[in-house]
C-alpha positions as CSV (number, residue, x, y, z in Angstrom):
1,X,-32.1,-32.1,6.5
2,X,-29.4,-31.3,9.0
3,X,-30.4,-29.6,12.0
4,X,-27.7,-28.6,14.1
5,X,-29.3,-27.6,17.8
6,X,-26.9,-25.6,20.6
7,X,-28.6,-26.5,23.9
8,X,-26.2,-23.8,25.8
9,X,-27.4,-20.9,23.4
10,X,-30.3,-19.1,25.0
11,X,-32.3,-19.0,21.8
12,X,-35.3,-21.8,22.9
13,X,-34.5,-25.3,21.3
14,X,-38.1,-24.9,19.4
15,X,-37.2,-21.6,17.9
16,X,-33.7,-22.9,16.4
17,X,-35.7,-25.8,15.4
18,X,-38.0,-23.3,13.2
19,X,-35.4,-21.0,12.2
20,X,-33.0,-23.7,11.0
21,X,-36.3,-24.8,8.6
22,X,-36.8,-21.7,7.8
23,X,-33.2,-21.5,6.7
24,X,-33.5,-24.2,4.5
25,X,-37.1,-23.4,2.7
26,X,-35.4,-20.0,1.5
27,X,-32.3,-21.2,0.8
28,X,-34.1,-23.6,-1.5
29,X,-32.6,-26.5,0.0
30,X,-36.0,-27.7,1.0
31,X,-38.1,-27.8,-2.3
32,X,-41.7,-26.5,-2.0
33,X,-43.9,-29.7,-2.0
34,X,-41.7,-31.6,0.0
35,X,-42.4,-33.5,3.8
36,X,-41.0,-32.8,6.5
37,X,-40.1,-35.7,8.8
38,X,-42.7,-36.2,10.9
39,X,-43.0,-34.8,14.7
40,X,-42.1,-37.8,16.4
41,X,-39.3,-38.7,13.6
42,X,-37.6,-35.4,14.7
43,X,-38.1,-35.3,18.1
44,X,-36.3,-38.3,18.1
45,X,-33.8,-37.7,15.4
46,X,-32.7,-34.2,17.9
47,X,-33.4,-35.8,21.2
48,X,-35.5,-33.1,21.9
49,X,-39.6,-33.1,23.4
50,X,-42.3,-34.1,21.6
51,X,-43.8,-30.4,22.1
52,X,-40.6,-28.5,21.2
53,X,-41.2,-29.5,17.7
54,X,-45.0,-29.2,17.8
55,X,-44.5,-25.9,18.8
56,X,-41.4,-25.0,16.1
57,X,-43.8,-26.6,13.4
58,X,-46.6,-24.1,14.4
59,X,-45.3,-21.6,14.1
60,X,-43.6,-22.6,10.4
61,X,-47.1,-22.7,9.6
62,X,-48.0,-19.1,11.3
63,X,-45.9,-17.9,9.1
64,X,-47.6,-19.8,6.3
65,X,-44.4,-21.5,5.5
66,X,-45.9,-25.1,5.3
67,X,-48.8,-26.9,5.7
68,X,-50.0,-29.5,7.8
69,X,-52.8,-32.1,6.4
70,X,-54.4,-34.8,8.7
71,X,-53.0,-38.3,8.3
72,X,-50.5,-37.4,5.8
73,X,-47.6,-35.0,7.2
74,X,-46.7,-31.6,6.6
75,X,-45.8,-30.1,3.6
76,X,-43.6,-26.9,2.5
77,X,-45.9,-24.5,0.7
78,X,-46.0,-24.3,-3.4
79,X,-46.5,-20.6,-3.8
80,X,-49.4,-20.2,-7.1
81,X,-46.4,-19.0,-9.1
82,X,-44.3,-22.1,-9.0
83,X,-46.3,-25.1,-9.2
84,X,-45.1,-27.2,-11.7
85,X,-46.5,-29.0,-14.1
86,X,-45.9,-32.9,-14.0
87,X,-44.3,-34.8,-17.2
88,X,-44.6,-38.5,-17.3
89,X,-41.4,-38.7,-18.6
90,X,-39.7,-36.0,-15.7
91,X,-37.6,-38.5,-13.7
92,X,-38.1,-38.5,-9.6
93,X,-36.0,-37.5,-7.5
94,X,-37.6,-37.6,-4.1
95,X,-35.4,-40.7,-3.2
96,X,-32.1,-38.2,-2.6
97,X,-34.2,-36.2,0.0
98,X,-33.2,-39.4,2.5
99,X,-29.7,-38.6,1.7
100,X,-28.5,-36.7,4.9
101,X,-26.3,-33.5,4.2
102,X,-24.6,-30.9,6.3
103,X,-25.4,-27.4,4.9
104,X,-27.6,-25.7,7.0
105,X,-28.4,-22.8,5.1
106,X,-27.4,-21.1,1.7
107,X,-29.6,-18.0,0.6
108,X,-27.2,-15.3,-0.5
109,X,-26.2,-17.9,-3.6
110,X,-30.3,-17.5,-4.0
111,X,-29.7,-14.0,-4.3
112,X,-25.8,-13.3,-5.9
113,X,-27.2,-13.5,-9.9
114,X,-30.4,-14.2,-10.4
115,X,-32.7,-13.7,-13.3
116,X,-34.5,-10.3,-13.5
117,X,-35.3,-7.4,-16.1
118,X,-34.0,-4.9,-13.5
119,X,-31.5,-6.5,-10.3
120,X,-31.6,-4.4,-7.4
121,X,-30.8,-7.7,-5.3
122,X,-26.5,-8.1,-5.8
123,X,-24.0,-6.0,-4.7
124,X,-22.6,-6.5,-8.7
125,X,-21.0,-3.1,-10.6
126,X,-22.5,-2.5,-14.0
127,X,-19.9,-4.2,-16.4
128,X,-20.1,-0.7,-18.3
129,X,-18.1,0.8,-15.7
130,X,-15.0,-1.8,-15.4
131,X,-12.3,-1.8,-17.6
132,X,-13.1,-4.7,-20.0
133,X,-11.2,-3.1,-23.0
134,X,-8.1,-2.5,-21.4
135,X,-8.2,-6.0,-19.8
136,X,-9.2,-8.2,-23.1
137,X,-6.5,-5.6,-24.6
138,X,-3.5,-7.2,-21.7
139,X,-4.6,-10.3,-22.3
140,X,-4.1,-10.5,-25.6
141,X,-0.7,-9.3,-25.3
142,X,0.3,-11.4,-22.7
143,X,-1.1,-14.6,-24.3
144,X,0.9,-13.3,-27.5
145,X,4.5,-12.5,-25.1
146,X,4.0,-15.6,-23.1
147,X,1.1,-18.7,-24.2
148,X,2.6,-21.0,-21.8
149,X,0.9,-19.3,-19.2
150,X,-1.9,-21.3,-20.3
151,X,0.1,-24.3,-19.3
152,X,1.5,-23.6,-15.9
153,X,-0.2,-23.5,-12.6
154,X,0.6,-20.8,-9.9
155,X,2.3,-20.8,-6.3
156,X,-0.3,-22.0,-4.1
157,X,0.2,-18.9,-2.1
158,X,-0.5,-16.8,-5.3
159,X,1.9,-15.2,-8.7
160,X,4.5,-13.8,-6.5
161,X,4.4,-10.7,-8.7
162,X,0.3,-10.0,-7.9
163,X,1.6,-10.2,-4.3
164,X,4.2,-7.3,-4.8
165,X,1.5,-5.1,-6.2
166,X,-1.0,-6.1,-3.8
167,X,1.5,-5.2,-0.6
168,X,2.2,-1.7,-2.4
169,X,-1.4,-1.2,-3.4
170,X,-2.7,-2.3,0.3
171,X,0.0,0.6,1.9
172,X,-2.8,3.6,0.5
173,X,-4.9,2.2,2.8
174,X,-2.2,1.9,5.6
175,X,-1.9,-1.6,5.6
176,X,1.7,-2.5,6.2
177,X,2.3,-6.5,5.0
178,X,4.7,-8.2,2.8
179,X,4.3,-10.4,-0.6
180,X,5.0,-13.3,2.2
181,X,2.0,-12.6,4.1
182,X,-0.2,-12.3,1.7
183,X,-2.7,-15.1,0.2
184,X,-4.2,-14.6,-3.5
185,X,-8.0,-16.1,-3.2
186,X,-10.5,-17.2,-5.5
187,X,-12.4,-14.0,-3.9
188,X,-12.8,-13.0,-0.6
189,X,-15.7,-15.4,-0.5
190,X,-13.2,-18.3,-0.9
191,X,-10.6,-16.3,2.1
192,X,-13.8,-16.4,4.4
193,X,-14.6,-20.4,3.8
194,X,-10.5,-20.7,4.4
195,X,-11.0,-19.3,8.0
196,X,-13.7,-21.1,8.9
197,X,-12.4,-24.5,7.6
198,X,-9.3,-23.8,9.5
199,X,-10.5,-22.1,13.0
200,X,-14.0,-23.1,13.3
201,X,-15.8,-26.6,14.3
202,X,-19.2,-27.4,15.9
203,X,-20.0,-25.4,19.0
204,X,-17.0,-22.8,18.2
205,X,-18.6,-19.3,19.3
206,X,-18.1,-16.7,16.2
207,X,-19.5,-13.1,17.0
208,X,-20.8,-11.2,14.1
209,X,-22.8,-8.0,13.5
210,X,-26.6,-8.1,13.1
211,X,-27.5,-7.6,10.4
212,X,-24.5,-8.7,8.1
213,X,-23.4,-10.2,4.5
214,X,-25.5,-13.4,4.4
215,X,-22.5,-15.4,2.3
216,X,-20.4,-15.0,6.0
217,X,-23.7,-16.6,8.3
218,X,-23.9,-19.2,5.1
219,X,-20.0,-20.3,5.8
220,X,-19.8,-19.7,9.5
221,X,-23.4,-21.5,10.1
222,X,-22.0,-24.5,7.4
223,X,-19.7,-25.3,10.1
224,X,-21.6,-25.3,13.1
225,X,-20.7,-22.5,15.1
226,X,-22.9,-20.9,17.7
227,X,-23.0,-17.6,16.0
228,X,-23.2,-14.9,18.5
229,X,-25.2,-11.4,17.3
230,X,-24.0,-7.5,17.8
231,X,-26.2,-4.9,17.1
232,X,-25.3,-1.6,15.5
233,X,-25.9,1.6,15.1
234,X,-24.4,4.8,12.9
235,X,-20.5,3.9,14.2
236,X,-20.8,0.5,13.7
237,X,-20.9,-2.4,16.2
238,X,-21.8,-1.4,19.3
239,X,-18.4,-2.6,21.7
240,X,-20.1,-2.3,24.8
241,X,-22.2,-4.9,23.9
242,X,-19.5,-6.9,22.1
243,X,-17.4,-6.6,25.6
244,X,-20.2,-8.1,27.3
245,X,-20.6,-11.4,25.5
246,X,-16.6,-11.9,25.0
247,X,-16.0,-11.8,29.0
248,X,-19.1,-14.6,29.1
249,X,-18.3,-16.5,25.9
250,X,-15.0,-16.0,25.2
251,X,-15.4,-16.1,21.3
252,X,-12.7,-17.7,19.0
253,X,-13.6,-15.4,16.1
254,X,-15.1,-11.2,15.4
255,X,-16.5,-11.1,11.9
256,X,-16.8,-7.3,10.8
257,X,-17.6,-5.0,7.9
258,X,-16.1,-2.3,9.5
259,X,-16.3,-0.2,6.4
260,X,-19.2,0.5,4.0
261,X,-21.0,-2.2,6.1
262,X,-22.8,-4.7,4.1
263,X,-25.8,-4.1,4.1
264,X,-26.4,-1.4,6.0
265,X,-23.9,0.9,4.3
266,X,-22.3,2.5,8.1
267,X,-18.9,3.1,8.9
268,X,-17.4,1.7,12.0
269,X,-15.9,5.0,14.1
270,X,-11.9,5.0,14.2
271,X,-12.3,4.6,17.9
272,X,-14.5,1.6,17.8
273,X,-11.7,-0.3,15.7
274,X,-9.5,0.4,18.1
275,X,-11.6,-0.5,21.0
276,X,-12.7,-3.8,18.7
277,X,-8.7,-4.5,18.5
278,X,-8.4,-4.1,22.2
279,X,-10.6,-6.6,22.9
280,X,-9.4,-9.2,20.6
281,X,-6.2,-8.8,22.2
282,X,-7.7,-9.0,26.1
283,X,-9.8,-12.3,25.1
284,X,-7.0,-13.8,22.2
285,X,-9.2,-14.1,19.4
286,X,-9.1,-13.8,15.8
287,X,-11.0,-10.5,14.1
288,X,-11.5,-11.4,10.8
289,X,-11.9,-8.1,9.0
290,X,-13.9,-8.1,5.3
291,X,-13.4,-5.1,3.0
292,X,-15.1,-5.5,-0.3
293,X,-15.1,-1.9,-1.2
294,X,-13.3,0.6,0.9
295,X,-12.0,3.0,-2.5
296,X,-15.9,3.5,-3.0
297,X,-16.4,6.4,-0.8
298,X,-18.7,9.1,-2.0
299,X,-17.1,12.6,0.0
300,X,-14.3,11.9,2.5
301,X,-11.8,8.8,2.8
302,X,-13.0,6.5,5.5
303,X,-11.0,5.8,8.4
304,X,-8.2,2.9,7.9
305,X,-9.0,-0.8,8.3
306,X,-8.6,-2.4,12.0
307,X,-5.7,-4.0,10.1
308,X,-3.5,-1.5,9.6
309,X,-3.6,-1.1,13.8
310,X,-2.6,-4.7,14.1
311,X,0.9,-5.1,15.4
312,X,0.3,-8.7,17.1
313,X,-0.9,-10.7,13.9
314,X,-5.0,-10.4,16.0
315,X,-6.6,-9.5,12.4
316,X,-7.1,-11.8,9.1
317,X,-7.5,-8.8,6.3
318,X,-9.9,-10.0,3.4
319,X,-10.1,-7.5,0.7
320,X,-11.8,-8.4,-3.1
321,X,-10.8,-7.0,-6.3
322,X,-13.3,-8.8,-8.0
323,X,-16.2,-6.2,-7.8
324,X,-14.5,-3.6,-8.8
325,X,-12.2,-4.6,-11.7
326,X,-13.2,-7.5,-13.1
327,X,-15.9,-10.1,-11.7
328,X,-15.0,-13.1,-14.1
329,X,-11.3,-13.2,-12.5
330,X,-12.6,-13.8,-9.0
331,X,-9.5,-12.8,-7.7
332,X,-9.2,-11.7,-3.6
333,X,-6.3,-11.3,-1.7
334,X,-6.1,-12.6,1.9
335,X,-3.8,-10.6,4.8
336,X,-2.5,-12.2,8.3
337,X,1.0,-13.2,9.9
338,X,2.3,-16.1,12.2
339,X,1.2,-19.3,12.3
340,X,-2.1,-18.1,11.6
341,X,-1.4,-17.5,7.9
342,X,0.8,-20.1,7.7
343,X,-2.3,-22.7,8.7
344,X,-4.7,-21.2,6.3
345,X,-2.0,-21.4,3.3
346,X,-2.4,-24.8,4.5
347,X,-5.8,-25.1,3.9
348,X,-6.0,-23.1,0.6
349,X,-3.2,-25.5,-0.3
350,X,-6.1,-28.3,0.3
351,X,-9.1,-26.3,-1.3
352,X,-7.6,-26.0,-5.0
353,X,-3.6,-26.3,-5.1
354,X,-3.7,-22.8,-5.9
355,X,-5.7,-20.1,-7.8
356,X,-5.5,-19.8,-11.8
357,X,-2.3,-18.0,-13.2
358,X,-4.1,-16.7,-16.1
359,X,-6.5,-14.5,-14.2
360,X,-3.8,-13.3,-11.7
361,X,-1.6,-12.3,-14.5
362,X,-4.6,-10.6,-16.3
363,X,-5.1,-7.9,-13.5
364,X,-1.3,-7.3,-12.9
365,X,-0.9,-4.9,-15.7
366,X,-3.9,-3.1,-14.7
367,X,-3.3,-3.0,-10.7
368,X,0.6,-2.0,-11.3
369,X,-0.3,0.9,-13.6
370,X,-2.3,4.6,-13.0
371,X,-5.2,3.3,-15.0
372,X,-6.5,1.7,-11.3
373,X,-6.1,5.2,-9.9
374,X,-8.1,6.7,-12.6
375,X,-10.9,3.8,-12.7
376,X,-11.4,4.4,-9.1
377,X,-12.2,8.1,-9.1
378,X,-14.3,7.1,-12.5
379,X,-16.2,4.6,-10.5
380,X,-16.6,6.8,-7.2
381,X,-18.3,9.3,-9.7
382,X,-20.7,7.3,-11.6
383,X,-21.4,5.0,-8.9
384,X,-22.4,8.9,-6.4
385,X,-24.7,9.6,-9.2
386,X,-26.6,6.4,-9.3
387,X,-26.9,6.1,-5.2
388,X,-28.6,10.1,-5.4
389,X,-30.8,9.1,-8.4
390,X,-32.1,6.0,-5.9
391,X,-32.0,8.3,-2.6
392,X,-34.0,11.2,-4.9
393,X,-36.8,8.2,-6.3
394,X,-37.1,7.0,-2.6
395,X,-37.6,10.7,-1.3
396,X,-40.5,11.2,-3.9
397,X,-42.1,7.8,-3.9
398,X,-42.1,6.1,-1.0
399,X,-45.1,5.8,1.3
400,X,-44.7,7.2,4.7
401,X,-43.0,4.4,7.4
402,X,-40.2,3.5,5.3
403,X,-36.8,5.0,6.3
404,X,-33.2,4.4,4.8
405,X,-29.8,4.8,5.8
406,X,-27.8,7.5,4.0
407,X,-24.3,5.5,2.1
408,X,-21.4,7.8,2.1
409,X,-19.8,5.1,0.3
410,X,-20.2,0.8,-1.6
411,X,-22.9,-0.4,-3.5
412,X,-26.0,-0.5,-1.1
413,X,-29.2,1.0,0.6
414,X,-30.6,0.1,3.1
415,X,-34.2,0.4,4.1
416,X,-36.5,-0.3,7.1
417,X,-40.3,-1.2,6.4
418,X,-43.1,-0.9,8.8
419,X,-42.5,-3.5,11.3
420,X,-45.7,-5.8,9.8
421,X,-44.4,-5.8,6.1
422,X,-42.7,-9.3,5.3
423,X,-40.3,-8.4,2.3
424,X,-40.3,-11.6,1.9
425,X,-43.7,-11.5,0.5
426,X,-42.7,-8.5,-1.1
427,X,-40.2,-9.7,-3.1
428,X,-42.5,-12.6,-4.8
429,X,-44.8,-8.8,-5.8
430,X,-41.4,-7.7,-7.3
431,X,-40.6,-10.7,-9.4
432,X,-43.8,-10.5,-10.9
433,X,-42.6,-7.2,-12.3
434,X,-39.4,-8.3,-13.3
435,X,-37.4,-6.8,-10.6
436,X,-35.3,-8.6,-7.5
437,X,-34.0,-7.1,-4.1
438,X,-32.1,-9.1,-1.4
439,X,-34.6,-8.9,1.8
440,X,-33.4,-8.5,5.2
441,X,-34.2,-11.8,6.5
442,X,-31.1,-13.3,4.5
443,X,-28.8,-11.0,6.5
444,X,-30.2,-11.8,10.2
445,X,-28.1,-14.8,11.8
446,X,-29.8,-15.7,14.7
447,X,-33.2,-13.7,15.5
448,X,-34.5,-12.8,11.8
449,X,-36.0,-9.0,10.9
450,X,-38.4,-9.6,8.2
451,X,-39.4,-6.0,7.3
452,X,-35.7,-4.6,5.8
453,X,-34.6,-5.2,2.1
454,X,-31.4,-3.9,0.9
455,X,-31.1,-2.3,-2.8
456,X,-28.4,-2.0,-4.8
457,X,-27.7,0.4,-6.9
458,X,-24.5,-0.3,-9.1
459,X,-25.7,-3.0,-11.5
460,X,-28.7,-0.9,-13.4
461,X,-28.0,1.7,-15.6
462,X,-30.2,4.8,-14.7
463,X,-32.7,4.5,-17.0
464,X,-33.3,1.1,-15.6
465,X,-33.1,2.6,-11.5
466,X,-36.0,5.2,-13.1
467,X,-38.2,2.4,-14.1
468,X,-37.5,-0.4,-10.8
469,X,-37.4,2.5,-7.5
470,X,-40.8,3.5,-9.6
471,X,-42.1,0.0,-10.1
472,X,-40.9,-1.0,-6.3
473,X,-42.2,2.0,-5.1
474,X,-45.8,1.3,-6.2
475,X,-46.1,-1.6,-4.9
476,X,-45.1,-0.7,-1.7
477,X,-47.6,2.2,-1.8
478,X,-50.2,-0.8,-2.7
479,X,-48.9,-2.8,0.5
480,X,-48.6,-0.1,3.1
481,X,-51.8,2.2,3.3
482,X,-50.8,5.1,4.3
483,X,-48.9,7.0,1.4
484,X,-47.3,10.3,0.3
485,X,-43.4,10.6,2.1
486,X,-41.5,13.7,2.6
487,X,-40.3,12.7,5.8
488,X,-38.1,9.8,6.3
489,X,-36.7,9.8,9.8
490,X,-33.3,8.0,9.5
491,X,-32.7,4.0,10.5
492,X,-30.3,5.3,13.6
């Protein structure tokens, strides 16, 4: 168990100590049933007092996270509902829990697909609203046209045609590039671990918004950065707080959601993303800019990305195609200029040699043709009536003391609990009945908010939201006494 500890953040040494455990118990990477290394063993393993880890293991067990037992160590919990029954024949694998590793946490993999009768948990689209028969249809034909495609790797930077559409397609949004700067990705996932490999080492500082898309802390965390936090409210991250910790800790990189924020759903003000810009140009840092799903806007346009205000090369533009077209392709596309993209082609060049040329040339056809146009507005439809059909459930059967944010646009709702609800142990109530949500300790990077949970709504069919916002709404009724909600006061 890696435990990386930053002795110039001013979190206490016994709380990252506890919150990096924490990290790994719910990522899964720490197995219920297994020991802990004892409190001298890690005091000395971190250099660190003998009462900074009494103190981080106390309160691991305040939150009923493990337990301790006299003369024989301390143990992470087994929760009634997945003890495990022992075969004689079930090989051990204890041994490879002495094998040291470097990943400090990894809980939105815990949360991307998981099993479930009804998965309010991933930011997924239904696969009844993408165009599967159009795609299968243009892949047959060019398999037909052209079957050495099977036989041929891409440019490392990406099909050189896929790169044309993608700098036309990208100009809607205002984003001015060329086929030259742009990188095709497996994702955006795979654009975000390419800037952190490249810019970031132990102790770089990364600012990031709080809460925020727990696959970024996963990367960013992975390789040791001191992850700074920004609050925000209904125009995004709040830049006067931002300006505040750039003059004292000069950051190297601004990770933002700007749009659609994941998970809270807000929109980052135009003026904000130009004062954001500003001060990435004052300080010379990098503003790494993640836009999974700005075409999913539910009444007005939202205001263009940071990106398209960029005339210095200060902002790295990630923007997936995955989500909304096709899933199975896992095909993003990647945005900078200067030496800057020039270094991370360097890196992608040393991640995978390139992404596969049969999935790039799959979405061509579709992307170059008015069949995206009209698969967009399709999507922005269905996906509006889904998001009311949740907000409509919500406003009828949720107890009083939950609130939500209204999304004017992507995949997600987000709610706020009762300060003294875990949804943590909410969630294992939910399983029970078959249905999943992602709970808002997964998207905290420093100083965790257990009583959130953010609910997707673009997987389920309706019929299916009916029967889970029902479901998830009784048992919150059962968990919080007081019941009966007409009036949800908003999360801002």
């Amino acid at each position: 168990m890696h435990i990386e500890i930053q002795r110039k953040s001013e979190t206490s040494l016994s709380k990252q100590i506890f919150q990096s455990i924490v990290d790994h118990i719910r990522s899964g990477l720490l197995p219920q049933g297994s020991q802990l290394p004892s409190v001298r063993e890690l005091s000395k393993e971190l250099e660190v007092s003998f009462v900074t880890v009494v103190k981080a293991y106390k309160e691991l067990e305040k939150e009923n996270l493990v337990t301790s037992i006299q003369g024989k160590g301390t143990f992470v919990n087994i929760e009634e509902s997945d003890i495990r029954k022992t075969e004689k024949d079930e090989p051990a694998f204890d041994w490879q829990l002495s094998l040291q590793d470097y990943v400090p946490r990894a809980q939105f993999s815990r949360f991307h697909h998981v099993p479930g009768e009804i998965q309010l948990s991933s930011s997924m689209i239904d696969p009844g609203l993408l165009p599967n028969r159009y795609l299968e249809q243009e892949i047959h034909k060019m398999l037909s046209e052209n079957p050495r495609i099977l036989s041929q790797y891409s440019e490392i930077q990406g099909d050189y045609k896929l790169r044309v559409a993608m700098s036309q397609y990208l100009k809607q949004f205002e984003v001015s590039t060329t086929p030259d700067n742009l990188l095709i990705t497996n994702g955006s996932q795979q654009g975000l671990d390419l800037v952190a490999r490249t810019f970031i080492g132990p102790g770089d500082v990364v600012v990031m918004e709080s809460p925020t898309y727990p696959g970024a802390i996963d990367i960013f965390r992975g390789r040791g950065a001191t992850i700074l936090t920004v609050p925000i409210d209904k125009e995004g991250m709040k830049v006067d707080i931002l300006q505040n910790l750039c003059d004292k800790y000069k950051p190297k990189i601004i990770y933002t959601i700007p749009t659609f924020h994941n998970p809270t759903g807000t929109v980052m003000s135009h003026k904000r993303r130009r004062q954001l810009l500003e001060i990435a140009k004052s300080i010379q840092c990098i503003i790494v800019e993640d836009d999974p799903w700005c075409e999913i806007y539910f009444d007005k346009k939202p205001p263009t990305p940071i990106k398209s205000m960029d005339y210095y090369g200060h902002v790295i533009y990630l923007k997936g195609l995955s989500k909304t077209l096709a899933p199975s392709c896992r095909i993003g596309i990647l945005s900078a200029s200067g030496s800057i993209f020039n270094r991370l082609l360097a890196a992608k060049s040393n991640a995978d040699l390139g992404s596969p040329l049969l999935t790039q040339k799959s979405l061509l056809p579709f992307v170059t043709s008015k069949k995206m146009i009209e698969h967009m507005k399709k999507l922005r439809t269905a996906l509006k009536v889904r998001r009311d059909l949740v907000l409509d459930l919500l406003s009828h059967y949720a107890p009083e003391g939950i609130s939500w944010i209204l999304p004017i646009g992507g995949l997600n709702i987000w709610l706020s609990l009762p300060t003294w609800v875990d949804t943590n142990q909410l969630l294992i109530e939910a399983k029970k009945n078959n249905i999943t949500f992602l709970p808002g300790s997964a998207c905290y990077p420093v100083v965790q908010e257990n009583h959130h949970m953010r609910l997707s709504f673009s997987y389920m069919n309706e019929q299916q939201l009916q029967q889970g916002i029902r479901t998830l709404c009784n048992i919150l009724n059962s968990e919080i006494p007081s019941k009966k909600n007409n009036n949800n006061t908003p999360y801002f």
